[in-house]
C-alpha positions in Angstrom: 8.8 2.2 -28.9 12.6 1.5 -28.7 12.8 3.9 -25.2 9.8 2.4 -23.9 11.1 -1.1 -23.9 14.3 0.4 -22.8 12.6 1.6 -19.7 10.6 -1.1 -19.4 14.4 -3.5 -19.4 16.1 -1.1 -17.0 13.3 -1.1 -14.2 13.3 -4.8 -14.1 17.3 -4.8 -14.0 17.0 -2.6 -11.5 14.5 -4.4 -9.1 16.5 -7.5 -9.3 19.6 -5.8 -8.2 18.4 -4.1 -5.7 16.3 -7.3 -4.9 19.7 -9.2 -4.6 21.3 -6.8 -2.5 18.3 -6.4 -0.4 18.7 -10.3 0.7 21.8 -10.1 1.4 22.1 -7.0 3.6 18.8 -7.2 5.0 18.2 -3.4 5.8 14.9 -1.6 5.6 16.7 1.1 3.6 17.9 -0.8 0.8 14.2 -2.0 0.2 13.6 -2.5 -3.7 10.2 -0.2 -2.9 12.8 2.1 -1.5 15.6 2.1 -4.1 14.2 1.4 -7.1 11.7 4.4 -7.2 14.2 6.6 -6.1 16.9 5.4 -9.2 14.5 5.2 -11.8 13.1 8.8 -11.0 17.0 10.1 -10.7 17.2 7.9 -14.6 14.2 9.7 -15.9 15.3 13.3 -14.5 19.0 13.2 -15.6 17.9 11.7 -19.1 15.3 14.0 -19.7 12.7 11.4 -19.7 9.3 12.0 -19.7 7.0 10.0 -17.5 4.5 9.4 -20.4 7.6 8.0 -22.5 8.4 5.4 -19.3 4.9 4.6 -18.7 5.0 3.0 -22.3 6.9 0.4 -21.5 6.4 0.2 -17.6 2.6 -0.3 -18.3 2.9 -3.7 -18.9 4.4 -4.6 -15.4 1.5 -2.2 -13.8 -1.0 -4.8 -15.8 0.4 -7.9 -13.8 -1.0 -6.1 -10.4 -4.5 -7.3 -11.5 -3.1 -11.2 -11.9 -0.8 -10.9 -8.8 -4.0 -9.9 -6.8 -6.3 -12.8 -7.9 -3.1 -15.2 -7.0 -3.5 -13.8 -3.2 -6.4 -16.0 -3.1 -3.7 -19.0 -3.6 -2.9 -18.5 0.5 -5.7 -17.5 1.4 -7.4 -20.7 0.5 -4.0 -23.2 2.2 -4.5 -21.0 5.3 -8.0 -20.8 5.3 -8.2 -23.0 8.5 -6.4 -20.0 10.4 -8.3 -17.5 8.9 -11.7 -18.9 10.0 -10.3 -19.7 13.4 -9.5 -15.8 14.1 -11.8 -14.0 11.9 -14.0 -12.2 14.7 -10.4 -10.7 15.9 -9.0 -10.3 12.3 -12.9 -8.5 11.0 -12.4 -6.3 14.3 -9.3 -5.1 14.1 -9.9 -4.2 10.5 -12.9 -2.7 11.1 -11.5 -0.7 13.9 -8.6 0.2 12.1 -10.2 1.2 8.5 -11.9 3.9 10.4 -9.5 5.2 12.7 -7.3 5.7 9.4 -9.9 7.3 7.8 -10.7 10.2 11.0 -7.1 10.5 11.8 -6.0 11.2 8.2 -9.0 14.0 7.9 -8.3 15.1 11.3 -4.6 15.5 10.9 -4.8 17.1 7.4 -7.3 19.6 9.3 -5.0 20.5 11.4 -2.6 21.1 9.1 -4.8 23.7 7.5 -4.7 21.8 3.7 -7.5 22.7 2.0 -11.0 21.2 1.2 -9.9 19.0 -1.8 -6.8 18.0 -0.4 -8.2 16.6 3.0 -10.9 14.3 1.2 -8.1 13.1 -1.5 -6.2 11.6 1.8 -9.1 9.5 2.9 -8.4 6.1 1.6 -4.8 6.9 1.7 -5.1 3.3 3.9 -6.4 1.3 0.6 -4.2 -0.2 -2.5 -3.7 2.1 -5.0 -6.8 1.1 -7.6 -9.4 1.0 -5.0 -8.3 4.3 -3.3 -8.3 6.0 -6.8 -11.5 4.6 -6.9 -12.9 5.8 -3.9 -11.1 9.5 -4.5 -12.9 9.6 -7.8 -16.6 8.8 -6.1 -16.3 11.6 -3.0 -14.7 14.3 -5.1 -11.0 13.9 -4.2 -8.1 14.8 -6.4 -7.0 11.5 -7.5 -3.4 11.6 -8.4 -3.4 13.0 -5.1 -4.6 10.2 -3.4 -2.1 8.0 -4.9 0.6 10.0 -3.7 -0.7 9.6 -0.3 -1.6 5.5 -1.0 2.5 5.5 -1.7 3.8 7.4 0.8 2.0 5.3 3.4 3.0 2.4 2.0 7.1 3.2 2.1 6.3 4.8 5.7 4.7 1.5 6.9 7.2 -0.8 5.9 9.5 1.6 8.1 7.8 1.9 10.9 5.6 -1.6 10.6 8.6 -4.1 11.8 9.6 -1.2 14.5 6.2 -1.2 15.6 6.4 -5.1 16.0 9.9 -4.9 17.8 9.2 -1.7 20.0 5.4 -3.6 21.1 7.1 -7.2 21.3 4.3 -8.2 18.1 5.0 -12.2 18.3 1.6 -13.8 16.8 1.6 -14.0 13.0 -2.3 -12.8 13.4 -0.9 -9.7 14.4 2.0 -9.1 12.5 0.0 -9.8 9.3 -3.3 -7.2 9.9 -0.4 -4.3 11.0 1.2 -4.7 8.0 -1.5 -5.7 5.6 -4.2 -3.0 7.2 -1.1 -0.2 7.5 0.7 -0.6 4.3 -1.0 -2.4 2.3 0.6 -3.5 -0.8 3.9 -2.4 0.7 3.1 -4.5 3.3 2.4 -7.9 2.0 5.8 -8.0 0.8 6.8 -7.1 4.0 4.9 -9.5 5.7 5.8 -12.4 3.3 9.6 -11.7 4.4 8.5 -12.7 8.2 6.7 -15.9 6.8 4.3 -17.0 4.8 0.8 -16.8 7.1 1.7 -13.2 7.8 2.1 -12.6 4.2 -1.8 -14.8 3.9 -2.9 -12.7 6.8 -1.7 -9.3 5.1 -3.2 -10.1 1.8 -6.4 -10.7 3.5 -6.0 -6.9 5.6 -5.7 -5.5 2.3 -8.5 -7.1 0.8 -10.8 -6.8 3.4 -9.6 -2.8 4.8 -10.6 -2.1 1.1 -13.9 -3.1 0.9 -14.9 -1.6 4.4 -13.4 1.6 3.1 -15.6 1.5 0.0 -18.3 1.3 2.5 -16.9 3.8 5.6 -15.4 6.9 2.9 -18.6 7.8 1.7 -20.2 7.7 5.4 -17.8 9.2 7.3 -16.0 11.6 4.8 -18.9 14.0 4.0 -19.7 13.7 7.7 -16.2 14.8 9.0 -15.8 17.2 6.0 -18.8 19.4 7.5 -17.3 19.5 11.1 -13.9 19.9 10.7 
C-alpha cells in the first residue's frame, strides 16, 4: 500500500515538473507524454519495481480518463456552432482517414513480414486506448499489443503533427484539430489544446468520432484485408 501511494505521489510530481518546464521551453521533446514515461520507467527499472506494484497506486489516475472524456463534451457543446457549420468536411475527412489508417497499418505490417496476430493487433492502432483494446479483443488481436501500437502513435503524432502543419502551411483550426485529433488521438488533443482552444474542440471531436467509425470499419475491412494480404 505504502509503495503504491508512493508511486502514485511521484508520477504526479513528475508530470508537473516536467509540465512546468515544458511551458517554459516549449520543445516537442521535453513533452510531459515524452518525459514522464520515459523517467517513471527508468524509476521502476533501477528500483526494481514491478509494474503491478505501480499500477496500485497509478490506477486511480487511469480511472479519471473515463471523467476527463465525458468533460470533452464541455467544448463540444460552446463550439457546437463551428462544428455544425463544417461537419460534411470534418465527417469526410474522418471517414476518409479512419480507413486509410486502418489499410495502411495492415499493409505496412504485411510488408514487414509480422505475423497473422500481430498485423490484426495494429488495426485500430488510430483509436484511444479503451476502444482500440476493445476492438483488438472483438477481431482476435493481441491486445496489450494493440496498446503498444495506440501509444506509439500517439508520441509519433504529436512529433510529426505540428511538422506536418508547418511543412503543409496547416492555418485553419478545422484542420489543425482533425490532424491531430484523427492522427494522435489522445496525444493529440493535448496537443491541439496548446494551439487553441477550437482545435483542442475539434480534436476531441476526431477522436470521438474516428472511434466509432473504427468500431464499424475493423470488423469490415480487417477480415477482408487479412485474406489478401
Amino acid at each position: 500500500m505504502l509503495l503504491s501511494l508512493i508511486c502514485l505521489v511521484i508520477t504526479i510530481l513528475t508530470y508537473c515538473t516536467s509540465k512546468a518546464i515544458y511551458k517554459k521551453y516549449s520543445l516537442v521533446i521535453l513533452s510531459p507524454l515524452l518525459v514522464v514515461p520515459v523517467i517513471l520507467i527508468t524509476l521502476m527499472a533501477v528500483n526494481h519495481i514491478s509494474y503491478t506494484s505501480y499500477a496500485g497506486g497509478a490506477k486511480w489516475l487511469t480511472k479519471l480518463l473515463g471523467p476527463a472524456t465525458v468533460a470533452m463534451a464541455i467544448p463540444l457543446h460552446k463550439h457546437f456552432d463551428l462544428l455544425k457549420k463544417h461537419a460534411y468536411e470534418i465527417l469526410t475527412s474522418l471517414f476518409v482517414g479512419a480507413s486509410v489508417a486502418i489499410v495502411s497499418s495492415m499493409l505496412l505490417s504485411a510488408l514487414l513480414n509480422f505475423n497473422h496476430q500481430t498485423i490484426i493487433s495494429i488495426a485500430p492502432r488510430s483509436v484511444t486506448t479503451p476502444i482500440a483494446i476493445d476492438i483488438s479483443q472483438i477481431i482476435g488481436g493481441v491486445q496489450t499489443l494493440t496498446a503498444v501500437f495506440v501509444i506509439i502513435t500517439g508520441l509519433t503524432g504529436i512529433i510529426i503533427g505540428p511538422l506536418i502543419i508547418k511543412t503543409f502551411r496547416i492555418h485553419t483550426t478545422i484542420a489543425k484539430g482533425v490532424l491531430l485529433g484523427l492522427g494522435a488521438h489522445g496525444c493529440g488533443i493535448s496537443k491541439a489544446l496548446e494551439l487553441g482552444a477550437e482545435e483542442g474542440t475539434i480534436a476531441s471531436l476526431a477522436m470521438i468520432v474516428t472511434a466509432g467509425l473504427s468500431l464499424a470499419l475493423v470488423p469490415l475491412l480487417v477480415p477482408f484485408l487479412a485474406n489478401h494480404i
